[in-house]
C-alpha positions in Angstrom: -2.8 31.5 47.9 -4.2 31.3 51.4 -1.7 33.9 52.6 -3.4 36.2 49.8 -6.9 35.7 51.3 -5.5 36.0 54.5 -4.3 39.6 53.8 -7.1 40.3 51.9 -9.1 39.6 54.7 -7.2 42.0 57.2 -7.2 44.4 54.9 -10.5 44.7 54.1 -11.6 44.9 58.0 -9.2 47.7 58.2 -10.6 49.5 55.2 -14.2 48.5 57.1 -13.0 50.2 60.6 -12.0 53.1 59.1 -14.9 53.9 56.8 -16.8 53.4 60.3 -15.2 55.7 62.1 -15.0 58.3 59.4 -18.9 57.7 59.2 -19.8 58.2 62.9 -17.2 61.4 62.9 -19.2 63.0 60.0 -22.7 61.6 61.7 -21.5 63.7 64.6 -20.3 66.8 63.2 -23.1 67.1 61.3 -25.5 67.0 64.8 -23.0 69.5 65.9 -23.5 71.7 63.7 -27.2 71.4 64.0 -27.5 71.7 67.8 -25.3 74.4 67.6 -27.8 76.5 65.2 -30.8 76.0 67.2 -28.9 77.1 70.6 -30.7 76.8 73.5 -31.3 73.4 75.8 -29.3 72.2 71.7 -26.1 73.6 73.2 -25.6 70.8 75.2 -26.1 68.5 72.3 -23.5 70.6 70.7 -21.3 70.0 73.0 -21.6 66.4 73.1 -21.3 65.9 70.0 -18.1 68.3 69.5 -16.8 66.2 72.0 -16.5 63.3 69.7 -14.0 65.0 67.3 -10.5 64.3 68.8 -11.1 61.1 69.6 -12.7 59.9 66.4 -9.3 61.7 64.9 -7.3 59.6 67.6 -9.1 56.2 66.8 -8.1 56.9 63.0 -4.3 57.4 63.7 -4.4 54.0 65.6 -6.7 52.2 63.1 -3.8 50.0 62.0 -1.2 50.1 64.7 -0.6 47.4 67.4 -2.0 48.0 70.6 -5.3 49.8 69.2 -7.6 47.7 71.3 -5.8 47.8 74.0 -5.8 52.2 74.0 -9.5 52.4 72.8 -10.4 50.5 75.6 -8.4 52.4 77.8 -9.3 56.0 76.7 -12.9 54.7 77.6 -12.4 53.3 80.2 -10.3 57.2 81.3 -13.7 58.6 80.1 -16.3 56.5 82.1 -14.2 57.1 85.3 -14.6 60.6 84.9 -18.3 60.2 84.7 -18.1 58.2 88.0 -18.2 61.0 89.7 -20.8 63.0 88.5 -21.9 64.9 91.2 -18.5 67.1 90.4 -19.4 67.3 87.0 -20.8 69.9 85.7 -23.2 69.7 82.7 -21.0 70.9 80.0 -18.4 68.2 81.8 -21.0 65.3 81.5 -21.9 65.9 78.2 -18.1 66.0 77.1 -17.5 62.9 78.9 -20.5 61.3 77.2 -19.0 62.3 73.7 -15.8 61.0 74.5 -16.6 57.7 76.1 -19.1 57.5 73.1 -16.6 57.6 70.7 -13.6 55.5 72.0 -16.2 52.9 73.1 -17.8 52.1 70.2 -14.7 52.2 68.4 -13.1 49.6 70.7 -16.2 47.4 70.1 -16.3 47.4 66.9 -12.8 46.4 66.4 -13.1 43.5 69.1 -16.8 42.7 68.0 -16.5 43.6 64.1 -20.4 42.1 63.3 -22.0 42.9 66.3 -23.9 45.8 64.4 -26.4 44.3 62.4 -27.5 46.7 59.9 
């Protein structure tokens, strides 16, 4: 009996991470899509927000395996050291590297820090 709450339990946390990360990739192709029809000073919105697509497909393939906070944390951590040096950058860099470290990083804390959003 405990073991079946037990599971339960995982389970459901895993159902919770994905439907979170399949939320925040909609949220940001929908903004995408957005930016990318107004054009302008938007294209760089666009381009954050396209960003955010590969990773968010990443984080889902690794939603159940072993290691996944250890990789989220480290494709963010890749991300904000690119951003370290941001005089090199140029702006459609920076606003890649925003996306990117957006998308790994809030994925890694939510998995470490499951109830830290209080909605």
């Amino acid at each position: 009996m405990e073991f079946d709450r037990l599971f339960e339990s995982v389970l459901d946390k895993a159902k919770e991470f994905i439907e979170f990360v399949t939320k925040r990739a909609a949220g940001a192709a929908k903004i995408q899509k957005s930016a990318e029809a107004k054009g302008g000073y938007s294209t760089l919105t666009a381009i954050h927000f396209a960003a955010k697509v590969k990773p968010y497909a990443d984080v889902k393939k690794w939603s159940e395996k072993e290691g996944r906070d250890a990789y989220l944390k480290t494709k963010a951590t890749e991300a904000y050291n690119k951003l370290s040096d941001i005089d090199a950058l140029s702006q459609r860099e920076f606003q890649h590297y925003t996306g990117v470290l957006e998308a790994y990083g809030e994925s890694y804390l939510k998995s470490i820090k499951p109830n830290s959003i209080k909605l």
